[in-house]
C-alpha positions, 0 to 999 in steps of 0.5 A: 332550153332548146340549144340544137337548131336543125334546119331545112335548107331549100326555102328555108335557107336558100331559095332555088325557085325559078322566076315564076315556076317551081324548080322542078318543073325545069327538069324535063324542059332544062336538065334533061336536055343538057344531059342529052348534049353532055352525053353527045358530048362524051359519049361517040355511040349516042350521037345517032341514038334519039332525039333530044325530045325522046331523051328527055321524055324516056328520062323523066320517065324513069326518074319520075317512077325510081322515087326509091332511088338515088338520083345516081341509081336513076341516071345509072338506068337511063344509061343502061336504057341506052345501051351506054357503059357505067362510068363515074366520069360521065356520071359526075358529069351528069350531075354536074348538069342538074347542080348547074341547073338547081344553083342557076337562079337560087339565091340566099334569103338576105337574112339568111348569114347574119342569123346562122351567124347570130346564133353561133355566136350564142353557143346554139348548135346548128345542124341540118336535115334536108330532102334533096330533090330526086334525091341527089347526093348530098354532096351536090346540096353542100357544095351550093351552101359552100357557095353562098358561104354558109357550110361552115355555120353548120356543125353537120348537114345530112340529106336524104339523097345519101340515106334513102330515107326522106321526111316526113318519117321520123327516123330521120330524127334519129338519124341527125340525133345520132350524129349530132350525140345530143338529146331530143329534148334539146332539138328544135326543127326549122322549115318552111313546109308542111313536110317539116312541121309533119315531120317534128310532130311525128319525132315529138319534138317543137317545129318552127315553120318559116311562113314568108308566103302568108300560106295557110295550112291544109287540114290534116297538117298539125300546128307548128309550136312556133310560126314566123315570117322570116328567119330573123323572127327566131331571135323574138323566140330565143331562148325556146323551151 
């Protein structure tokens, strides 16, 4: 029986899409900008130096061509772009940018609680995988499940903003295996993109995708094990094998 339950977080979990547009397409219109006045802000010597516009545009430049990088490596270079010191007080200060952002209409999935907690209770070990948007640390993404009070459900969470390694690459499997010390014959992954079912076929283990939208899959992606409209349908599928 499957008793390792590793979850995606964003539209899986939580929902971070903005009212009528995908979060990130709020990053040069929003992020940036607030970046731009945090660093007026903070920073005498950049007050003169470009307009919000030119900020914005140069910024989403370089986080758009870094996919490699951290976000951190990324805003390392937009200060270096700019002629400014490192400083890890102005870096937080950044990314506290982008985690006011990414929370600021993100809200949990009304089934969301009373599921982690369900399955807790019935001795299934949970644990998480999650890309993190332009990865970001991880620490950004375990301070948003902490607010909306579900960290603690969770025997781990690891992401891959602190690893440099992103689904659908199967190491990431190997990665939460070795933190979770258990077998792959245990494991069942949850998400509700094609990325995860990819991902789960590529490690050899079953996927359950979360379909709340009704969509159809494209053509190269494989078929999910399991397929349900929302999270509460998982206890129709317990126990899983």
């Amino acid at each position: 029986m499957r008793d390792f339950f590793c979850f995606d977080l964003g539209e899986t979990l939580i929902n971070f899409n903005k009212p009528k547009r995908k979060w990130y397409t709020s990053l040069i219109g929003e992020v940036l900008p607030n970046m731009y006045t945090t660093l007026r802000k903070n920073y005498q010597d950049f007050k003169d130096i470009c307009t919000v516009k030119d900020f914005s545009n140069i910024g989403y430049k370089i986080i758009s061509e870094n996919r490699k990088l951290s976000m951190i490596k990324r805003l390392l270079l937009i200060l270096e772009h700019y002629n400014i010191p490192t400083q890890s007080d102005l870096i937080n200060l950044l990314l506290n940018d982008f985690y006011k952002n990414l929370i600021s209409d993100a809200f949990l999935y009304p089934e969301t609680i009373k599921v982690l907690k369900n399955l807790q209770e019935k001795g299934i070990v949970l644990g998480l995988w999650s890309n993190t948007p332009w990865e970001s640390p991880g620490f950004l993404m375990e301070k948003i499940m902490v607010h909306f009070k579900i960290r603690k459900y969770f025997s781990f969470v690891l992401f891959s903003g602190d690893h440099g390694i992103r689904k659908p690459d199967p190491l990431t499997f190997d990665l939460v295996l070795k933190k979770a010390l258990l077998e792959k014959s245990q494991m069942v992954y949850i998400g509700n993109a094609e990325v995860d079912i990819k991902t789960g076929s590529n490690f050899g283990i079953p996927t359950l995708w979360v379909n709340r939208e009704q969509k159809v899959l494209s053509k190269d992606c494989p078929t999910p094990e399991f397929i349900i409209e929302d999270l509460e349908g998982l206890f129709d599928l317990i126990p899983i094998n």
